[in-house]
N, C-alpha and C positions, 0 to 999 in steps of 0.2 A: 504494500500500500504506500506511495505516495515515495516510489524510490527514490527522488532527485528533490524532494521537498524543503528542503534542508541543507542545500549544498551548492556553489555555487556554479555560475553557465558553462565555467571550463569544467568542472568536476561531472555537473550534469550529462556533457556532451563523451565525456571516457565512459560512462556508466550507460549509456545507452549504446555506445559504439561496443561495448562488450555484449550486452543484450543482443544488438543485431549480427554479431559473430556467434553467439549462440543457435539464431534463427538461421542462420546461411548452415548451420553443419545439422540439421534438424529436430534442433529442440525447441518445441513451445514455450513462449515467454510472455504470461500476462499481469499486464502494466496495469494498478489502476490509479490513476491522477486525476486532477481538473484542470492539470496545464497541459491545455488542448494544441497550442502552437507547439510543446515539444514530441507530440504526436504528433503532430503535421509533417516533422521534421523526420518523421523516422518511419 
């Protein structure tokens, strides 16, 4: 819940670049946030 909530744009942006290296070798990875732009991004 709210993985980048607390952290800042640069920190935010390694923790979802991890997440979506997860997604590329096929593991399921669900986000739940309200910051909907850093879903947009990903």
């Amino acid at each position: 819940d709210e993985p980048t909530g607390n952290l800042d744009p640069g920190l935010s942006a390694e923790i979802m670049d991890l997440f979506d290296q997860f997604s590329q070798v096929g593991v399921t990875v669900l986000i739940a946030t309200h910051d909907l732009g850093l879903i947009a991004r990903y």
